[in-house]
N, C-alpha and C positions, 0 to 999 in steps of 0.2 A: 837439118831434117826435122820434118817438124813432131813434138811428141802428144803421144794418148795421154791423159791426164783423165784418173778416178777420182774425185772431189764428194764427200760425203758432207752433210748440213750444208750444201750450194744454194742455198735457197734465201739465205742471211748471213751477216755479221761476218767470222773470220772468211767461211767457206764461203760464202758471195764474191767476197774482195778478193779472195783468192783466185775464184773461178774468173772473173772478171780481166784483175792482173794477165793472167796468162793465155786470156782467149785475144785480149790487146796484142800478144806480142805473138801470133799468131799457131799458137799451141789448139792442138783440140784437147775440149774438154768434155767429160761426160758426168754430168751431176746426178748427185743423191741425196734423196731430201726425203719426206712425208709429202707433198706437192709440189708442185711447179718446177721442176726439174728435169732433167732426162727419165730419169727414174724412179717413180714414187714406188715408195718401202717406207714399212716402219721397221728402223732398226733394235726397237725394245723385244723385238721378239725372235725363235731361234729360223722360224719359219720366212720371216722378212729378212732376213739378214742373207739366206740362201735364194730367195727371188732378186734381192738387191745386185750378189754377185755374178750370178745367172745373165741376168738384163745389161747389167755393164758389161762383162765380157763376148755377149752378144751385140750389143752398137758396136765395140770396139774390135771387131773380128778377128776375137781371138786373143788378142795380143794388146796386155797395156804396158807400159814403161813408166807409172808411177801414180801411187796410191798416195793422197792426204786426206786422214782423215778430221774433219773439223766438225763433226757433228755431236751434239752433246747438250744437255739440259740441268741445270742448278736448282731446281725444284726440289723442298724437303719430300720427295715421295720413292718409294722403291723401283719404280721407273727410269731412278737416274743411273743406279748400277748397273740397269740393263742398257741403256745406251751408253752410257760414256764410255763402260769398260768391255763389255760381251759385244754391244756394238761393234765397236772398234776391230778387239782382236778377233773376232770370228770370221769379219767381214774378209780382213785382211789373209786371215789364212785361205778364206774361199779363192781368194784372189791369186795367191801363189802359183796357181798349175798359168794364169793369164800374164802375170811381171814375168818368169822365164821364158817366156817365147821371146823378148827383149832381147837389146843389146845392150842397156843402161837400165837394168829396172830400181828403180827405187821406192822407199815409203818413210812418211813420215807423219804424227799424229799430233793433235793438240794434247796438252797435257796442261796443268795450271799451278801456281803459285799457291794454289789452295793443296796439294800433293806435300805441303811443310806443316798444313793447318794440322791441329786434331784431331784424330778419325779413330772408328771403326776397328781394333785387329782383328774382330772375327769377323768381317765384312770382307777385309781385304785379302785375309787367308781362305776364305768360302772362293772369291773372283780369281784368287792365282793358282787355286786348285783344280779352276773350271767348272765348279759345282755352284751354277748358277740359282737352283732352288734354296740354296741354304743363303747365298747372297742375296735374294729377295727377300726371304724370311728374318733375316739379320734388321736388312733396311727395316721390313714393316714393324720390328719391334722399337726401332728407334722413334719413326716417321709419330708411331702409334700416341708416343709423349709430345707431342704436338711440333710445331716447326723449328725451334731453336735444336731439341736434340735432333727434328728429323732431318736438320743441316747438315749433321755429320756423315749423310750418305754420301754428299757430293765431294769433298775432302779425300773418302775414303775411294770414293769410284779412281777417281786422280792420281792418289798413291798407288793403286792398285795397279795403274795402267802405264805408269811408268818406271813401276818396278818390272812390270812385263816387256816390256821393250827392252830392259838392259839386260836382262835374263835372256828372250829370246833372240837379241842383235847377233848373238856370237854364237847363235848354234846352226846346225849345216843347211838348217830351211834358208836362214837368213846370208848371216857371214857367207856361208859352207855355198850359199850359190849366188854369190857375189852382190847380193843387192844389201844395201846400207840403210838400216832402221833404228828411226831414231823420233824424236819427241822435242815440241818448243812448249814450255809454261809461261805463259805470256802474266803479263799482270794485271791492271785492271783496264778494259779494254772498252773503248765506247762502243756499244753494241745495243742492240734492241732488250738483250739480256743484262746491261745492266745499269740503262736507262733510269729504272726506276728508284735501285737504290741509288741512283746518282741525281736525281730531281730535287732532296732536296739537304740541307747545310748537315743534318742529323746523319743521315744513310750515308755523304759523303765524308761524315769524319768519321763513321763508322769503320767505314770501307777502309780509308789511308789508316789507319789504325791498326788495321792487321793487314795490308799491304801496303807499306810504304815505299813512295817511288820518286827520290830524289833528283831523278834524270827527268826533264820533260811531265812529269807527270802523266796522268792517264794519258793511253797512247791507242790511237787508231789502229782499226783493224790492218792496216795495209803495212804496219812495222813486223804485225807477227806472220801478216802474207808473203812478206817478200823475205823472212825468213826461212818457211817452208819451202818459197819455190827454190832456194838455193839448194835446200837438204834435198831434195828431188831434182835437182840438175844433173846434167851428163859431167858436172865440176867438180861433185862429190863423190870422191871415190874412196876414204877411207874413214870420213867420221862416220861411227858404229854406235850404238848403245845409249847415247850422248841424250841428256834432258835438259837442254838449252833454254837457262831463265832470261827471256826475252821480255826484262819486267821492270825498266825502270830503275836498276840498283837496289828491290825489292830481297831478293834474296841475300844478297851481300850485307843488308842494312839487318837483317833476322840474323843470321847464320854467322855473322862476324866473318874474318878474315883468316880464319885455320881451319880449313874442313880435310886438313891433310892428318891431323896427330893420330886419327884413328891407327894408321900402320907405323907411328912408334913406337919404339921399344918400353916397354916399362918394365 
């Protein structure tokens, strides 16, 4: 049977290969993007984010059976907390009353390798409190010391967003009405997004430097696509909460091999 699929950033990079993957294997999709999509919305804002789930819920009549959201910006500017993380989850909860009409609803978000970097806590504590103005205000003071500290927006948008998902996987919105929410952090991904710092020997030793990716190396958008499509299958019936580092042995090469001792005994 074939299923609704809501794809947010459809217009490039993860969310294009994504939307692509699944319109192949004869899934409907309905895209969300700023142009050229089903749906143009800007999701920086609290107003675009309720036309965005309005309009997909309306092509999709009524009833979708699964949310990815892949839309998101790396820009030092206070703009990115409002998409990568208010984006996201606002969209998502718009969507809730359209995934229960389902028989299989699922969701599942991009999340990044940068969610281990450096960040913000009053950035990320402003976003998981839902107090988006003090999240903006955070960002602009960072932004405001020009791009390296205003880099710690996007880090922080990340952690934010993926602390939300394991937070809210297991409460009755989610778990409590069977649908399974969860998160891929992919690691450095050929994308139009990061192109640039990959053009040339400096930006690329940059980059493997604070992502390093033993496995393959940088890795095409269609490894962390065909990773989402599985968290959004009718397959997935119990991974919940889960921030799946889909990045190359990036995370295991940072974090070492014990991420278990927190719950022993001392």
């Amino acid at each position: 049977m074939t299923r609704t699929y809501v794809i947010t950033g459809a217009a490039s990079g993860i969310g294009a290969t994504t939307a692509r993957l699944l319109t192949e294997r004869g899934e409907r999709v309905i895209g969300i993007d700023l142009r050229g999509t089903d749906v143009d919305a800007d999701l920086s804002t609290p107003a675009g984010r309720q036309e965005a789930a309005a309009k997909a819920t309306e092509l999709a009549g009524g009833t979708i059976d699964a949310v990815i959201a892949c839309a998101g910006i790396s820009a030092p500017i206070p703009a990115t907390v409002a998409v990568n993380f208010f984006g996201v989850t606002e969209l998502l909860e718009a969507l809730l009353p359209a995934l229960a009409g389902s028989d299989a609803p699922r969701a599942a978000v991009v999340s990044s390798m940068a969610s281990l970097q450096p960040n913000s806590p009053e950035i990320v504590a402003a976003a998981l409190a839902g107090d988006e103005a003090t999240a903006l205000a955070e960002a602009e003071k960072l932004t405001a010391q020009g791009p390296e500290i205003g880099y710690l927006v996007y880090p922080s948008s990340k952690r934010a967003l993926a602390r939300w998902v394991r937070r809210e996987s297991i409460t009755p919105a989610w778990a409590g009405a069977g649908i399974p929410l969860n998160a891929v952090a992919p690691g450095t991904v050929l994308t139009p997004m990061t192109a640039g710092l990959l053009a040339t020997p400096e930006g690329a030793a940059m980059v493997d430097a604070s992502v390093p990716m033993p496995l393959n190396s940088h890795q095409p958008p269609e490894s962390v696509a065909n990773l989402l499509i599985w968290l959004t299958s009718v397959e997935n019936t119990h991974m919940a909460g889960q921030v799946v580092y889909d990045d190359g042995g990036a995370d295991a090469t940072l974090r070492g091999d014990d991420i278990w001792s927190w719950a022993d005994q001392h």
